[in-house]
LOZADREN-14220 format. One record per residue (C-alpha): residue number from 1; residue in one letter; x negated, y negated, z negated. Coordinates in steps of 0.001 Angstrom, whole numbers. Last residue first. Layout:
N
<rec num="NUM" residu="A" X="X" Y="Y" Z="Z"/>
...
REM end
This chain:
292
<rec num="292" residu="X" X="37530" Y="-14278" Z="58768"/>
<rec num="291" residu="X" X="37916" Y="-17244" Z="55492"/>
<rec num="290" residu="X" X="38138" Y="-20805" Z="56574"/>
<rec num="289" residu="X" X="35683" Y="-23123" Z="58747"/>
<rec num="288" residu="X" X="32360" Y="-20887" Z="57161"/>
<rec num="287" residu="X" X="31455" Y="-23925" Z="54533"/>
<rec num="286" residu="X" X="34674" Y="-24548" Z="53389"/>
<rec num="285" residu="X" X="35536" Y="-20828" Z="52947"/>
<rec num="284" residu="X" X="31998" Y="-20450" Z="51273"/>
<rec num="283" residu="X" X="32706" Y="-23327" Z="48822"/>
<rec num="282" residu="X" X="35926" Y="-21809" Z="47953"/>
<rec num="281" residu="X" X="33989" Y="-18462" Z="47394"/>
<rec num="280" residu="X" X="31140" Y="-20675" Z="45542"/>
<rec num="279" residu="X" X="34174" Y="-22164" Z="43054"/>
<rec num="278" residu="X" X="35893" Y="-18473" Z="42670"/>
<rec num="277" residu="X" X="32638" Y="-16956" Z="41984"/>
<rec num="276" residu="X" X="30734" Y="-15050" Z="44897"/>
<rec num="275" residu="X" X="30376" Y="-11332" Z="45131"/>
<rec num="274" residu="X" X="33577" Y="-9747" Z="45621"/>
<rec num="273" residu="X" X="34811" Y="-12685" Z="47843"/>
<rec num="272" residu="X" X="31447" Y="-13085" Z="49366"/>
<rec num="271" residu="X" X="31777" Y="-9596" Z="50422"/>
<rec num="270" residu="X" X="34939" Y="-9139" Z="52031"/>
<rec num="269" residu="X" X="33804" Y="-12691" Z="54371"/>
<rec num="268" residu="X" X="30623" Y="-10863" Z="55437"/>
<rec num="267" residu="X" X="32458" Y="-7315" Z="56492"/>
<rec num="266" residu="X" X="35176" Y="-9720" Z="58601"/>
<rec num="265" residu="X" X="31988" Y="-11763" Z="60383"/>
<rec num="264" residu="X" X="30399" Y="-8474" Z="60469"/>
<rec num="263" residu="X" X="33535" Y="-6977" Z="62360"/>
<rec num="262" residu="X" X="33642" Y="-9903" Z="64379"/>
<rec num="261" residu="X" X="30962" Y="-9191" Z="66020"/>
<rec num="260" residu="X" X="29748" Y="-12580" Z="68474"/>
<rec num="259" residu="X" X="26016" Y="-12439" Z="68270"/>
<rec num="258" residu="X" X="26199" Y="-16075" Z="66892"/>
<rec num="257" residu="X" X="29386" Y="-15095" Z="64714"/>
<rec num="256" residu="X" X="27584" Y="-12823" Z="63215"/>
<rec num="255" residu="X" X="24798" Y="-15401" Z="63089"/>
<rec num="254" residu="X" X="26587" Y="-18010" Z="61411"/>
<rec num="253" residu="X" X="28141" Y="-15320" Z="58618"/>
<rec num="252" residu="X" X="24784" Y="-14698" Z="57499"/>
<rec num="251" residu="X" X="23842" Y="-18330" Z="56943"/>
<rec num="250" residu="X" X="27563" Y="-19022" Z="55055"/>
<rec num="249" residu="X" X="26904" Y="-15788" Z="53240"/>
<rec num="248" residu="X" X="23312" Y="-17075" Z="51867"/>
<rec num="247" residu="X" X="24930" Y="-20560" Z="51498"/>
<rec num="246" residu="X" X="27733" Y="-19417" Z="49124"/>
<rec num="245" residu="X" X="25501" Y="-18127" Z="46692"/>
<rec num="244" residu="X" X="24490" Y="-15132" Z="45613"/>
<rec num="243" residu="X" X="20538" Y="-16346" Z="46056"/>
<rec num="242" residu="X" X="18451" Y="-13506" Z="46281"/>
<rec num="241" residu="X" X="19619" Y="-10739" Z="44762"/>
<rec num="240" residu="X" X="22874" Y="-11367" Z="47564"/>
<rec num="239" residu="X" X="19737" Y="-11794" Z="50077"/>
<rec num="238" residu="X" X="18641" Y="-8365" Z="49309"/>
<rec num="237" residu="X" X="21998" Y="-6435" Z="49633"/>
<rec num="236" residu="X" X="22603" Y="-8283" Z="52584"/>
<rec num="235" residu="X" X="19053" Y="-7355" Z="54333"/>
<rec num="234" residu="X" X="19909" Y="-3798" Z="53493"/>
<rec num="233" residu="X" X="23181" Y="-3843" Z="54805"/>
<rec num="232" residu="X" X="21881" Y="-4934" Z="57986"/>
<rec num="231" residu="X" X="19183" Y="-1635" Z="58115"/>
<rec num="230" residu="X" X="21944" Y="610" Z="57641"/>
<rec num="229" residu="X" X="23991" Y="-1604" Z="60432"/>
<rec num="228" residu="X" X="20972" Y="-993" Z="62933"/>
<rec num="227" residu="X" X="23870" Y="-1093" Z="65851"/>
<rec num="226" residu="X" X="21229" Y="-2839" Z="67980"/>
<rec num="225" residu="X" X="23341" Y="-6822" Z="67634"/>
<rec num="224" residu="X" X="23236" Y="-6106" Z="63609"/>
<rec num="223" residu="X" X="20146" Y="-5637" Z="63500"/>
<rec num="222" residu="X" X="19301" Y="-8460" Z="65763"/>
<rec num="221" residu="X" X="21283" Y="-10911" Z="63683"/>
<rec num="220" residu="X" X="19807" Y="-9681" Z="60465"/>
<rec num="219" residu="X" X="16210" Y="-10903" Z="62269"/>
<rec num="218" residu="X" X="17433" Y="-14296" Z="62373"/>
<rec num="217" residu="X" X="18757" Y="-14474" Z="58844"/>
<rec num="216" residu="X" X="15108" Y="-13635" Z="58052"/>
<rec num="215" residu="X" X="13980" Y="-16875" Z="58902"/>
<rec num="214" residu="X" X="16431" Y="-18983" Z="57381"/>
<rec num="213" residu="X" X="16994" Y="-17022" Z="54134"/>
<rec num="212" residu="X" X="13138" Y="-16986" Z="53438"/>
<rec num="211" residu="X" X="13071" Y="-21309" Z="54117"/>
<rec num="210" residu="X" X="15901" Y="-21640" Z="51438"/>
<rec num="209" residu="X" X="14422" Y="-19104" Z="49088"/>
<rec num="208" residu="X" X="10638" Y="-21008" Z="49078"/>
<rec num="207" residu="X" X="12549" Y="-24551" Z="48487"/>
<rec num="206" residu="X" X="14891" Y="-23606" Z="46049"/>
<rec num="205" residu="X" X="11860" Y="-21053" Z="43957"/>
<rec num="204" residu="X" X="9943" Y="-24864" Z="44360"/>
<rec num="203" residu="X" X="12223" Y="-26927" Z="43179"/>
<rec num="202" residu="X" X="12694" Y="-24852" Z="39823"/>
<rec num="201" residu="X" X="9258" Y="-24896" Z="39492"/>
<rec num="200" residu="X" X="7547" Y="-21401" Z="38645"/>
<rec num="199" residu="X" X="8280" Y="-18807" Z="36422"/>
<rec num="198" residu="X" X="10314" Y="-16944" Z="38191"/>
<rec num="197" residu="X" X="7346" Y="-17741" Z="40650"/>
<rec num="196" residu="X" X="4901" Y="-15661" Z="38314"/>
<rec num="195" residu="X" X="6561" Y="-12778" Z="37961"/>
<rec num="194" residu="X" X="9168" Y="-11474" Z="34925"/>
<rec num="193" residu="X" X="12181" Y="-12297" Z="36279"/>
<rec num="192" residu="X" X="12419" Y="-11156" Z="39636"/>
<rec num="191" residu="X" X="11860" Y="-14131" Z="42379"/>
<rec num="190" residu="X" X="8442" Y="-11800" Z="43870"/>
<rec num="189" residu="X" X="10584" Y="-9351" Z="44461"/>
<rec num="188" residu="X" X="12593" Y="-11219" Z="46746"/>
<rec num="187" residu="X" X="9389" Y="-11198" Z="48799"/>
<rec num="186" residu="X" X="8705" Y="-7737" Z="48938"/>
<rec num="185" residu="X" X="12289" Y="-6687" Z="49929"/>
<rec num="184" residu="X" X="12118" Y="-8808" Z="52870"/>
<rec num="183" residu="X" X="9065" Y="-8087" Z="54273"/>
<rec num="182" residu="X" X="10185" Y="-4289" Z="54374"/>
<rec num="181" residu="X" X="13306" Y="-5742" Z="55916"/>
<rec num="180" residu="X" X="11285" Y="-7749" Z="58495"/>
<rec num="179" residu="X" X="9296" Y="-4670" Z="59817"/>
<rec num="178" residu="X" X="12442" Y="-2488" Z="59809"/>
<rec num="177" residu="X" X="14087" Y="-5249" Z="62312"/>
<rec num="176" residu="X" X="10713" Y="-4827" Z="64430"/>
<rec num="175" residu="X" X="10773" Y="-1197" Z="63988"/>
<rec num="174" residu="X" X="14247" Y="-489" Z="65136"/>
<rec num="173" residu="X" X="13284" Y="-2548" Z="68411"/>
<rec num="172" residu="X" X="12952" Y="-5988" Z="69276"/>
<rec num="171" residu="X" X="13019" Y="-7648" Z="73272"/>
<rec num="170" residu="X" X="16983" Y="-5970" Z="72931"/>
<rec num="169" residu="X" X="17937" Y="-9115" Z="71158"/>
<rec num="168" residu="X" X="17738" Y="-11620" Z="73641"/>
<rec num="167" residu="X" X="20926" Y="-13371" Z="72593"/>
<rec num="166" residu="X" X="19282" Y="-17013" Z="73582"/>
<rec num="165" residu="X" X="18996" Y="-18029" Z="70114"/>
<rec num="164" residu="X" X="17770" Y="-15117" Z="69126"/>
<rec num="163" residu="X" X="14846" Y="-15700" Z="71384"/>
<rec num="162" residu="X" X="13623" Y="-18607" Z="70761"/>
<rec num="161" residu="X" X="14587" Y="-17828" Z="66547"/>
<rec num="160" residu="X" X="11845" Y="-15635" Z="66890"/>
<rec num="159" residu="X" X="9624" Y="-17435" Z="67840"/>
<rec num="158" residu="X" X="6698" Y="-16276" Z="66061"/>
<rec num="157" residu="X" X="7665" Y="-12838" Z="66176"/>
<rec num="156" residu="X" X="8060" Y="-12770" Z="69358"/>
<rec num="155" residu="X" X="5374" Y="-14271" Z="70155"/>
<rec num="154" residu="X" X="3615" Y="-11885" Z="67994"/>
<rec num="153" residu="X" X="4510" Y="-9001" Z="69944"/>
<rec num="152" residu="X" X="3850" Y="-10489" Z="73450"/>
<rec num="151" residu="X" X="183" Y="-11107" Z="72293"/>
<rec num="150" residu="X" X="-421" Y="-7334" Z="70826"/>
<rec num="149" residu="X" X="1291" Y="-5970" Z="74189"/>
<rec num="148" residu="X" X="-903" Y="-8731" Z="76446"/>
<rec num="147" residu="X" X="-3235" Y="-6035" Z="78150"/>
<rec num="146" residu="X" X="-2630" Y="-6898" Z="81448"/>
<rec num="145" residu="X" X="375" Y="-6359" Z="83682"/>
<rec num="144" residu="X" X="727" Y="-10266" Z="84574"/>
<rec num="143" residu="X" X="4690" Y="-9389" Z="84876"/>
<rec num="142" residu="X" X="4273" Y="-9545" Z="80775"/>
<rec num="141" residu="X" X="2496" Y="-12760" Z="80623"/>
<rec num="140" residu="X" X="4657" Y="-14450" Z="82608"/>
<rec num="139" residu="X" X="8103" Y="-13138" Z="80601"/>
<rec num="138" residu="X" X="6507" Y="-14689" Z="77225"/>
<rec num="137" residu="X" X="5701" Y="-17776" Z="79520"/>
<rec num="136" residu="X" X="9629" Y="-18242" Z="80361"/>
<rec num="135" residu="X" X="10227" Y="-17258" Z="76779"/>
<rec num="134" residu="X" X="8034" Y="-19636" Z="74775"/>
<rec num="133" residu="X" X="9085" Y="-22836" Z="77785"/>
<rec num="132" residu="X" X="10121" Y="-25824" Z="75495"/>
<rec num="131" residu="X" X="9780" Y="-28468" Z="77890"/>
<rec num="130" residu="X" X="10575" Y="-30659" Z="74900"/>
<rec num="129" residu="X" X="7253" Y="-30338" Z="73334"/>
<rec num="128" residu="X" X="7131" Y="-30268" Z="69511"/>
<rec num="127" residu="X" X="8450" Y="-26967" Z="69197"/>
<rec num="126" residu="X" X="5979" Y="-25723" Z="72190"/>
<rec num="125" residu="X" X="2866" Y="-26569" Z="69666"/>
<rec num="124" residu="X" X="4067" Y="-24644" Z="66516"/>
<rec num="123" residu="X" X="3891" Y="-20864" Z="69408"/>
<rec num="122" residu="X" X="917" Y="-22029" Z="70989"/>
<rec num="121" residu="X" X="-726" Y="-22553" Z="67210"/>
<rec num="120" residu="X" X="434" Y="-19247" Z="66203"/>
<rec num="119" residu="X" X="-382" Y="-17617" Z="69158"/>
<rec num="118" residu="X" X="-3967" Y="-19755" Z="68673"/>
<rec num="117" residu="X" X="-4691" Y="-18369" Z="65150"/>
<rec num="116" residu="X" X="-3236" Y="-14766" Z="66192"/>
<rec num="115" residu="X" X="-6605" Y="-14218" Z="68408"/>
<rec num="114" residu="X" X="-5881" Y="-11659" Z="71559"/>
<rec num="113" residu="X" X="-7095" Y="-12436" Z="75111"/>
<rec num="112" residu="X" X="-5329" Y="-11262" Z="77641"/>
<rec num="111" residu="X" X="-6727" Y="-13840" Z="80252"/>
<rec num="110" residu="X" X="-3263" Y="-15199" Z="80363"/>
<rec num="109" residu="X" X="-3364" Y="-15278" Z="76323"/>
<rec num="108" residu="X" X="-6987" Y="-17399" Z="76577"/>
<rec num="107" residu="X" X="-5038" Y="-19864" Z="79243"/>
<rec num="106" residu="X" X="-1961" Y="-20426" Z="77076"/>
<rec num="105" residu="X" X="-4226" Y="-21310" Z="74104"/>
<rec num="104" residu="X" X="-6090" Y="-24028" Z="76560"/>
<rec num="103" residu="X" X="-2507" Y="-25456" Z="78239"/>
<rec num="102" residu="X" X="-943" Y="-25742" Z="74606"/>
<rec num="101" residu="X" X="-3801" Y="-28144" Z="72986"/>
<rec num="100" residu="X" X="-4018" Y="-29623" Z="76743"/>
<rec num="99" residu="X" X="44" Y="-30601" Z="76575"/>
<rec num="98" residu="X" X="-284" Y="-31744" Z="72981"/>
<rec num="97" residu="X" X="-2845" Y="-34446" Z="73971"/>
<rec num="96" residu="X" X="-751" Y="-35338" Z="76854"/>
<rec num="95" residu="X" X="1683" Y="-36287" Z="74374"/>
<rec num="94" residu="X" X="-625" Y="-38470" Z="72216"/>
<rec num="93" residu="X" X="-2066" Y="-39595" Z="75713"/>
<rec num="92" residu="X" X="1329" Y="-41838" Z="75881"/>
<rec num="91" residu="X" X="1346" Y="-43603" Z="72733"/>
<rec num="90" residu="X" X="4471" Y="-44048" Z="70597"/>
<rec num="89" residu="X" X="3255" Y="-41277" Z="68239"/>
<rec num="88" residu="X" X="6137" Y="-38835" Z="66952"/>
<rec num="87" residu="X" X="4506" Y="-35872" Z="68639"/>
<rec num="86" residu="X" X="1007" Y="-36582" Z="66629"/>
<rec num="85" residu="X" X="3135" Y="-36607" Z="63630"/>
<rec num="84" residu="X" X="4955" Y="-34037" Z="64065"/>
<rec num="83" residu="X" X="1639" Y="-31350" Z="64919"/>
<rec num="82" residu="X" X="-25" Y="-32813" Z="62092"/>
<rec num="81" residu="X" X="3074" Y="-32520" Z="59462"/>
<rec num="80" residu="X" X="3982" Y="-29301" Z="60838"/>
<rec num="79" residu="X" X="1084" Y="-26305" Z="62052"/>
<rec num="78" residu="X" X="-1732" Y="-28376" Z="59921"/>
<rec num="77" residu="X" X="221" Y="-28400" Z="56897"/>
<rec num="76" residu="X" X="1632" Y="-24802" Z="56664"/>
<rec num="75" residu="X" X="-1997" Y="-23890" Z="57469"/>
<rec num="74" residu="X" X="-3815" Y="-26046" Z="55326"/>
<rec num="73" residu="X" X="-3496" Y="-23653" Z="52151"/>
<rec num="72" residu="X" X="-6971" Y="-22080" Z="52589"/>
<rec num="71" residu="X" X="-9217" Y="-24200" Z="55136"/>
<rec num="70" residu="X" X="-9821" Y="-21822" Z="58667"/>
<rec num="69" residu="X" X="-7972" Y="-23792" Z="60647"/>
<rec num="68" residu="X" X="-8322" Y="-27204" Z="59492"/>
<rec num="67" residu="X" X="-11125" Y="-28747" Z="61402"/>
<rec num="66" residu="X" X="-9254" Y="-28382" Z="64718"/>
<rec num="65" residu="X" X="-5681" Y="-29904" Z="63158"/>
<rec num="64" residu="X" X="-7972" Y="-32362" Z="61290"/>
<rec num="63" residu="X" X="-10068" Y="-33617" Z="64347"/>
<rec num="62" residu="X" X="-6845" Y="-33768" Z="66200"/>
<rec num="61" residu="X" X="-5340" Y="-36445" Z="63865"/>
<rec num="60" residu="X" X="-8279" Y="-38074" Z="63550"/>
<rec num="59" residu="X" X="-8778" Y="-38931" Z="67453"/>
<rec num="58" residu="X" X="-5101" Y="-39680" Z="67597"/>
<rec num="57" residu="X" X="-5322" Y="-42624" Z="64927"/>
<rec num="56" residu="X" X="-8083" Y="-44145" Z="66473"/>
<rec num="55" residu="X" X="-6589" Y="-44237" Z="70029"/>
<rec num="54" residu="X" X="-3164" Y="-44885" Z="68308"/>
<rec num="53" residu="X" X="-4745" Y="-48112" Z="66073"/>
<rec num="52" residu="X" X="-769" Y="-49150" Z="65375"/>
<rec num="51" residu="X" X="-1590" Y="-49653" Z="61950"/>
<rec num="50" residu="X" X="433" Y="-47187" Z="61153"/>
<rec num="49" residu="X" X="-933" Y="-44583" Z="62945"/>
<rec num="48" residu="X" X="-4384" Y="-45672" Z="61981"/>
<rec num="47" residu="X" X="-3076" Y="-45199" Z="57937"/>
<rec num="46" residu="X" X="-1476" Y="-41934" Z="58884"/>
<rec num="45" residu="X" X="-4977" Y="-40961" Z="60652"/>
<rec num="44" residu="X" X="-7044" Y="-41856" Z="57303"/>
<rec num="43" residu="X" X="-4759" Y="-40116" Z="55105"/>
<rec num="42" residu="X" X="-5334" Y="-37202" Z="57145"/>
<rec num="41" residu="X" X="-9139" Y="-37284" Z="57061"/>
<rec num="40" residu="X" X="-8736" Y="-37831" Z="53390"/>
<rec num="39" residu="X" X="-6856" Y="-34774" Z="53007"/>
<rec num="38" residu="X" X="-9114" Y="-33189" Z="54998"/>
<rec num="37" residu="X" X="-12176" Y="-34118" Z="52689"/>
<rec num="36" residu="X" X="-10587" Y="-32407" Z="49930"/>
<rec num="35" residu="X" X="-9485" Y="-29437" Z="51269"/>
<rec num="34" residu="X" X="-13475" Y="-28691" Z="51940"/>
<rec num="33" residu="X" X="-15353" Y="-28633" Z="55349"/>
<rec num="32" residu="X" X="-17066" Y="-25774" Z="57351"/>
<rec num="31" residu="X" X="-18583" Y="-26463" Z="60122"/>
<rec num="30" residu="X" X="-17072" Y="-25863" Z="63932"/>
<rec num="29" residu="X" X="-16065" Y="-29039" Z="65055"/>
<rec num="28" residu="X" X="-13674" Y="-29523" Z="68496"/>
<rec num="27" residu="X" X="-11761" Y="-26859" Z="70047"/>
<rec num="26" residu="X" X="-11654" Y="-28144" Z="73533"/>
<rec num="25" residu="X" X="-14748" Y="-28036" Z="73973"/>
<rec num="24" residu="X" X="-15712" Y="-24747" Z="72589"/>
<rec num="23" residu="X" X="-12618" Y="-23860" Z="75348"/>
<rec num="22" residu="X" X="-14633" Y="-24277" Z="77954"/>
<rec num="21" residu="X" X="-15892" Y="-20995" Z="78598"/>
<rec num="20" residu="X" X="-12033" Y="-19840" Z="78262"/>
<rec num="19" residu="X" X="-11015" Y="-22538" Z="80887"/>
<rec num="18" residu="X" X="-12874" Y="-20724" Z="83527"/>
<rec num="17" residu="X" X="-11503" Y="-17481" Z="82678"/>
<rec num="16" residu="X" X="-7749" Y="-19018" Z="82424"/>
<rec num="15" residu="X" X="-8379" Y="-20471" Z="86139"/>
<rec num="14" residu="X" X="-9476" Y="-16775" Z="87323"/>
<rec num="13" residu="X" X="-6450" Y="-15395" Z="85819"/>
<rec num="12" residu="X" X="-3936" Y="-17801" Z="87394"/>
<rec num="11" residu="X" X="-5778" Y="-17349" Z="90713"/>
<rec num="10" residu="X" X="-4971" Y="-13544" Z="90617"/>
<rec num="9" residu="X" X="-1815" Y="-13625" Z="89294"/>
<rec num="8" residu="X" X="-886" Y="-16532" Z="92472"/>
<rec num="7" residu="X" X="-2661" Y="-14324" Z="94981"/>
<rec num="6" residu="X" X="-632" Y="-11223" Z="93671"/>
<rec num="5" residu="X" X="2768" Y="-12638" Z="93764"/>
<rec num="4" residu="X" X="1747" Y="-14588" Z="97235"/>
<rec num="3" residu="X" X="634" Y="-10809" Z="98689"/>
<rec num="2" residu="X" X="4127" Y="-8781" Z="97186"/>
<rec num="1" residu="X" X="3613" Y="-6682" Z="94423"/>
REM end
C-alpha cells in the first residue's frame, strides 16, 4: 500500500479510537424507561416541532431515538418516524445533528467494531441524508483490511436495495439469496390459515405482505442475476401463496427487468396468466406496460 494510503488508514483509525471513548457522550441516557413515557417524550417533540421551538423540539427528538433502543416495539418507530422527522426540520443543526449521529457509528465500524444496533442505525441514518454514501463507506471499510466481515455483511443486508439498485449483485453469494428464502418461507407461514395473523386485522396482513414483497423482491433480483434460478422459483412459488395478485408479479417483473433478463420478464408474464384471474391478469398487463 502506497505511504499516503497507509498514513490516511492509519489516521482514520486513530480518529475512530478517540471518538469511541467519547461515544458515552454522544449516546445520551442510559436508564431504563417504559413505552409509555416515550410516547410522551415523542408527543412532546411533535408538539415543539410545531410550535416552531426547533432547539426544544430537537433536544427531545434525540433523547427518544437514544432512550429508545433497547424499548420492545420502538424499533420500527425510532429507525422512521424519529429519524423523518428530525430530517424534515427547517432548522439547520437538525441536519448537522444527523451528520454526528452517522459520523460516531461510522467511527466504531472503522475501528472494527461490531454492534448490529448502530449498523442498523448507520444504515436508517444515510436514507435521510442526501449524500447517501452506504456503498462508498461499505468499500472503505473493506480496503481498511480489519476485521469488518460481520460489519460488511450486515450492511449489506441492511441496504440492500443500495446495492441492488446499483446492479452490485455479485457483493451476495448463494448463501445470502438462501438466507432470504429460508426467511421467506417462514414468514408466509405465518399468513396460513390457522395462525394468529390470519387472524389478525385485515389492514394489518395488507400492510405486513406489502412491506415482505418489497424487501424480498430485492433479493429475487440477485438470484436471478447469479443464475440461482432454483432458488428464484422458490421465492415465486412463495410470493404467489402470498398474495396472487397482480402486484406481487408486477414487483417481480420490475426487477427482471431491473437486472435486464428477459427470459424472467417472459417466465413472469407465463405465470401471472396461469395464476392470476382474468381481471388481476388485465390489471397485471396494465400495471407491467403490456404483457412480455
Amino acid at each position: 500500500m502506497p505511504m499516503d494510503q497507509e498514513l490516511i488508514r492509519l489516521l482514520k483509525i486513530t480518529g475512530a479510537l478517540a471518538k469511541i471513548h467519547l461515544g458515552p457522550l454522544l449516546d445520551g441516557p442510559r436508564e431504563l424507561i417504559l413505552s409509555g413515557q416515550l410516547d410522551r417524550l415523542f408527543d412532546d417533540a411533535q408538539e415543539l416541532d410545531r410550535s416552531k421551538r426547533y432547539a426544544d423540539a430537537l433536544a427531545k427528538y434525540l433523547e427518544v431515538f437514544e432512550r429508545s433502543r433497547k424499548c420492545p416495539g420502538w424499533g420500527g418507530v425510532r429507525l422512521s418516524f424519529v429519524l423523518s422527522n428530525i430530517s424534515r426540520m427547517d432548522y439547520p443543526p437538525a441536519k448537522h445533528a444527523l451528520f454526528e449521529l452517522r459520523q460516531h457509528r461510522e467511527c466504531q465500524m472503522l475501528a472494527g467494531i461490531y454492534d448490529w444496533d448502530h449498523i442498523s442505525e448507520w444504515v436508517a441514518i444515510n436514507r435521510y441524508i442526501a449524500d447517501n454514501d452506504i456503498i462508498k463507506f461499505h468499500e472503505e471499510l473493506k480496503w481498511l483490511e480489519l476485521d469488518v466481515y460481520e460489519i460488511c455483511r450486515d450492511i449489506r443486508r441492511l441496504a440492500m436495495k443500495n446495492f441492488v439498485d446499483a446492479k452490485l449483485y455479485s457483493e451476495y453469494g448463494r448463501a445470502d439469496i438462501e438466507r432470504n428464502f429460508a426467511m421467506l418461507h417462514m414468514l408466509v407461514k405465518q399468513f396460513r390459515p390457522g395462525t394468529a395473523l390470519a387472524r389478525g386485522s385485515e389492514d394489518t396482513r395488507k400492510t405486513l405482505k406489502e412491506s415482505i414483497i418489497r424487501q424480498d423482491v430485492l433479493a429475487f433480483e440477485i438470484a436471478i442475476a447469479l443464475g440461482e434460478d432454483d432458488v428464484a422459483n422458490g421465492m415465486v412459488r412463495l410470493f404467489v401463496e402470498l398474495e396472487p395478485t397482480s402486484a406481487s408479479f408486477i414487483a417481480l417483473s420490475e426487477r427482471a427487468r431491473h437486472a435486464g433478463i428477459v427470459k424472467w420478464e417472459k417466465e413472469l408474464a407465463t405465470r401471472a396468466a396461469s395464476c392470476l384471474s382474468k381481471d388481476e391478469y388485465a390489471k397485471f398487463e396494465r400495471g407491467n406496460g403490456g404483457a412480455s
